[in-house]
C-alpha positions in Angstrom: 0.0 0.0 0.0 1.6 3.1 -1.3 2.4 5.8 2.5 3.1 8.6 1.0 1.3 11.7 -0.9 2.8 15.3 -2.4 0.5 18.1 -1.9 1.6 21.6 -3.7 0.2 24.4 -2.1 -0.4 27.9 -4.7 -1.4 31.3 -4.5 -0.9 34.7 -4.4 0.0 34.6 -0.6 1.8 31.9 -0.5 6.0 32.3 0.0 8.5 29.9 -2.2 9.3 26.9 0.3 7.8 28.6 3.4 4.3 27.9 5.1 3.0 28.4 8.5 2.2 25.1 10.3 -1.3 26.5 11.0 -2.3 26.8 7.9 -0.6 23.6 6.8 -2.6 22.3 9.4 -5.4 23.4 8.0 -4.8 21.1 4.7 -3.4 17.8 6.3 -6.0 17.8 8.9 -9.0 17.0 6.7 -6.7 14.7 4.3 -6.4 12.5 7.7 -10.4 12.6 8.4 -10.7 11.4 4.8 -7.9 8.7 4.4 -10.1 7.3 8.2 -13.3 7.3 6.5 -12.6 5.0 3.5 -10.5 2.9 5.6 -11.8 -0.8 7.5 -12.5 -0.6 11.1 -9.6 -3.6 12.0 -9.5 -2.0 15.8 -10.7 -3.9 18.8 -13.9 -2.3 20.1 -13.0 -0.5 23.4 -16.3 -2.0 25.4 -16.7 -5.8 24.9 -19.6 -6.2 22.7 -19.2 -3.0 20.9 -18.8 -2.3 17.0 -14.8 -2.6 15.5 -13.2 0.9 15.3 -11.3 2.6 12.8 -7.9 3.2 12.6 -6.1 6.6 13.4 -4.5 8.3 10.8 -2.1 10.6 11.0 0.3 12.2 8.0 4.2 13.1 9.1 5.8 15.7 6.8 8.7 14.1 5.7 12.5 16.3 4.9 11.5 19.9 4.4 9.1 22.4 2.6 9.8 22.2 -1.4 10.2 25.6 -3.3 8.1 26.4 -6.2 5.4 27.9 -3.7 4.9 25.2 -1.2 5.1 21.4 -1.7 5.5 18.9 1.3 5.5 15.4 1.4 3.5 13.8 3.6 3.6 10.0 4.8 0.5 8.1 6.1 1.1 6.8 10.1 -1.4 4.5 11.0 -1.8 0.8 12.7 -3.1 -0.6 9.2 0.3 -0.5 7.4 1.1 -3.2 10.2 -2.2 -5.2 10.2 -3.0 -5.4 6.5 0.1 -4.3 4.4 -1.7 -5.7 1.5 -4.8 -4.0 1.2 -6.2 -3.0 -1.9 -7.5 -0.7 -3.0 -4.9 2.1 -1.3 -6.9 4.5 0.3 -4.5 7.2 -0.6 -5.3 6.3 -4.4 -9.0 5.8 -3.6 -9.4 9.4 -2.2 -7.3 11.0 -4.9 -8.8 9.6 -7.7 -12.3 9.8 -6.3 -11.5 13.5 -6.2 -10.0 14.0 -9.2 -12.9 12.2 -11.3 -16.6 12.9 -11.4 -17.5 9.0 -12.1 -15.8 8.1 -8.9 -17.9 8.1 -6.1 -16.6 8.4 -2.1 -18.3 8.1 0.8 -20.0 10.9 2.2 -17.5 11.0 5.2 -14.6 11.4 3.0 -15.9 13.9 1.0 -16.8 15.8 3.7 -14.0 17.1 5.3 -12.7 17.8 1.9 -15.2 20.2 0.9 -14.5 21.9 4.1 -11.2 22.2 3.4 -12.3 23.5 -0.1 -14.2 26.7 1.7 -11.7 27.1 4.7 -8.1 27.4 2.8 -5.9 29.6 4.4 -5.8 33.6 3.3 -3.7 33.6 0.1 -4.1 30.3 -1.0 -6.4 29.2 -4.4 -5.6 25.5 -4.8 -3.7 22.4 -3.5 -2.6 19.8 -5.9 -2.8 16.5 -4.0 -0.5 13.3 -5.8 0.7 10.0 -5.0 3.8 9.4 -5.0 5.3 6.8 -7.1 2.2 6.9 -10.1 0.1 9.4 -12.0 -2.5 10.0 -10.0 -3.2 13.6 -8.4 -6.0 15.6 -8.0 -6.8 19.6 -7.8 -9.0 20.8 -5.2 -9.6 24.8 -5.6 -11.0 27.3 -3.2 -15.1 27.0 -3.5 -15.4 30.7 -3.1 -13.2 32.3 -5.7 -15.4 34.4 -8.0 -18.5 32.3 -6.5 -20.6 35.1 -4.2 -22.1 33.6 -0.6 -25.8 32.5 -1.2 -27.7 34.4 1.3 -30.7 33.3 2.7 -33.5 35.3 3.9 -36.6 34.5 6.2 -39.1 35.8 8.7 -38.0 35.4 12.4 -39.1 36.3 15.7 -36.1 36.8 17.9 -36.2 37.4 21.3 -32.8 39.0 23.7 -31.6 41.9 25.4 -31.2 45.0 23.2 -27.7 46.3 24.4 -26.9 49.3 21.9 -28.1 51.3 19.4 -26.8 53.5 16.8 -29.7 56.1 15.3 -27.6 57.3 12.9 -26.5 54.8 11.7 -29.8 52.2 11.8 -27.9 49.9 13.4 -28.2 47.7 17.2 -27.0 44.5 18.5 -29.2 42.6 20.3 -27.6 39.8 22.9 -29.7 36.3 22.8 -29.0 33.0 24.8 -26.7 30.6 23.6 -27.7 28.3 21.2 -26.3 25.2 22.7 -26.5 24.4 26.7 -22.5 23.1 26.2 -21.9 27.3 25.4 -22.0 29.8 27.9 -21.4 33.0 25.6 -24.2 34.4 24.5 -24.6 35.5 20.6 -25.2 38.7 19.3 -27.0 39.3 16.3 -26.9 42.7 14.6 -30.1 44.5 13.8 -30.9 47.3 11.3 -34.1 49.3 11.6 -35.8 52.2 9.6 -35.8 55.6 11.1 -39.8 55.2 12.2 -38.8 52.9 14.5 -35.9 54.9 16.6 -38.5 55.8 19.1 -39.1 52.6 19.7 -35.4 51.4 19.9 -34.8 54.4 22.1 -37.1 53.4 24.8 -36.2 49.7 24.7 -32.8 50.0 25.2 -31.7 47.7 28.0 -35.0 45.8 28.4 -35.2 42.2 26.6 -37.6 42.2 23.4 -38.6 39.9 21.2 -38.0 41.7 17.5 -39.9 40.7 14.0 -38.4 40.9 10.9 -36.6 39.2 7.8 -33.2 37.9 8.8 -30.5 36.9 6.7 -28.8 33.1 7.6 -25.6 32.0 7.2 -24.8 28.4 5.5 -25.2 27.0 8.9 -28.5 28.4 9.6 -27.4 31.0 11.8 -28.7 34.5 12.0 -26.4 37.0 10.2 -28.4 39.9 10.6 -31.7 41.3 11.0 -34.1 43.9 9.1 -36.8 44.9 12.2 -40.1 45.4 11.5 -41.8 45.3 14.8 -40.0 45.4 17.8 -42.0 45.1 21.5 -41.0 44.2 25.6 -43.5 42.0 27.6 -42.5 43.5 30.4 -40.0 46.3 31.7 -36.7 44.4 34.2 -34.2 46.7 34.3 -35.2 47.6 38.1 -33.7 44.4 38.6 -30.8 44.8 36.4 -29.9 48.8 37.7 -30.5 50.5 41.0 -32.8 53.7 41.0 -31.2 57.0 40.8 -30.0 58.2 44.0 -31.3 62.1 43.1 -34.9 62.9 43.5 -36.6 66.1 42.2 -37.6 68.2 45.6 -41.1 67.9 46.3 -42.9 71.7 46.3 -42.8 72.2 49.9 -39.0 71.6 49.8 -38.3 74.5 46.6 -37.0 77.8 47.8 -38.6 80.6 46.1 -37.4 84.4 45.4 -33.9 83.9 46.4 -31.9 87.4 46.6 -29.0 86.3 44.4 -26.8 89.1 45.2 -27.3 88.4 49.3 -26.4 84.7 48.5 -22.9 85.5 46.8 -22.1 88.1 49.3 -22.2 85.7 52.2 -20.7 83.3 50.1 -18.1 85.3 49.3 -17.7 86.4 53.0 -17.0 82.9 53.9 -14.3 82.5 51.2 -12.8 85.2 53.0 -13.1 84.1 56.7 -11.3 80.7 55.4 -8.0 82.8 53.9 
């Protein structure tokens, strides 16, 4: 079973010979979460009874970073080598040819990471050029993105959270909501734009949790992006709980002093000033 596989790394940001080991990363990590999927699962369950598991895979960059932009050479590190050195077919040639040719069809979990790879390669970089070493076969896989604009989606939404600023002249607010999983603790913030007939409203919301109506704009995962309001309204006012009352009060009528001799008052004030020296 051929180990080893050449990627070339090209792009307008990328240095002859030199790459950073994050972005690298970024390449070889979703190489090894493909090689895994299309490979047997030859290792002992780790509960008796329970299903066979896959082998790890790892890839070790082997001598240094070629020139002519970047091209490393990687070699495949996993227990399968050991347990079935005759396998067929490679994985490595299964995954690159599978890529490389539309009539090839891979598993779902191989192609997977790949296309993630595909939308997340690192600033500067257009394509990588996977090959195997010792034959012909290599495959191209490009950014997704390049010349392709996002796909926005749009739908109504009822949102509920704490409006927590607001910019009039710009239209703009953030509104903080919950988490969306329990396993998080930071809440999200989702950033709101609103016509100028509804600053008055805005205004007096500030601070107070409201549930806002509108046509939002979601990401590829679903997630709000942004917001267009429409309606915007508070069950109920809490921020009593959230800030203590004003320490000044306005004095009552019986408490006002009325036709006060402004010239008296700065002379003994003034007289004072001058008892203190």
């Amino acid at each position: 079973m051929e180990s080893r596989l050449t990627i070339r790394i090209e792009g307008p940001g990328v240095q002859q010979g030199k790459i950073a080991l994050k972005d690298l990363q970024r390449i070889v990590h979703p190489l090894e979460q493909a090689v895994r999927a299309l490979l047997p699962a030859t290792e002992p369950a780790e509960q008796p009874g329970g299903r066979a598991r896959k082998p790890q895979v790892r890839f070790l960059l082997v001598g240094s970073i070629g020139k002519g932009s970047a091209t490393a050479d990687l070699e495949l590190d996993t227990s399968i080598n050991q347990s079935l050195p005759s396998l067929e077919p490679d994985p490595l040639s299964r995954l690159v040819e599978g890529l490389g040719r539309a009539e090839e069809h891979l598993p779902t979990a191989a192609h997977r990471p790949i296309d993630r790879m595909a939308q997340n390669l690192p600033p500067g970089v257009d394509s990588v050029e996977i090959a195997v070493r010792g034959s012909d076969v290599r495959c191209r896989i490009s950014r997704q993105d390049l010349g392709e604009p996002a796909s926005i989606l749009t739908g109504s939404f009822n949102v509920s959270g704490r409006l927590t600023a607001v910019d009039f002249e710009k239209g703009r607010a953030v509104l903080r909501v919950p988490p969306a999983s329990p396993r998080s603790k930071r809440p999200r913030r989702i950033r709101l734009r609103f016509p100028d007939q509804l600053a008055g409203d805005m205004q007096s919301y500030a601070r107070q949790l409201v549930t806002v109506e509108g046509i939002a704009e979601l990401d590829s995962s679903d997630e709000i992006r942004s917001l267009e309001v429409l309606r915007i309204y508070a069950d109920y006012d809490d921020r009593r709980a959230m800030w203590a009352p004003k320490l000044f009060t306005w004095p009552s009528a019986e408490d006002r002093i009325e036709n006060v001799d402004i010239e008296a008052f700065l002379h003994e004030v003034h007289d004072v000033d001058e008892d203190d020296e």
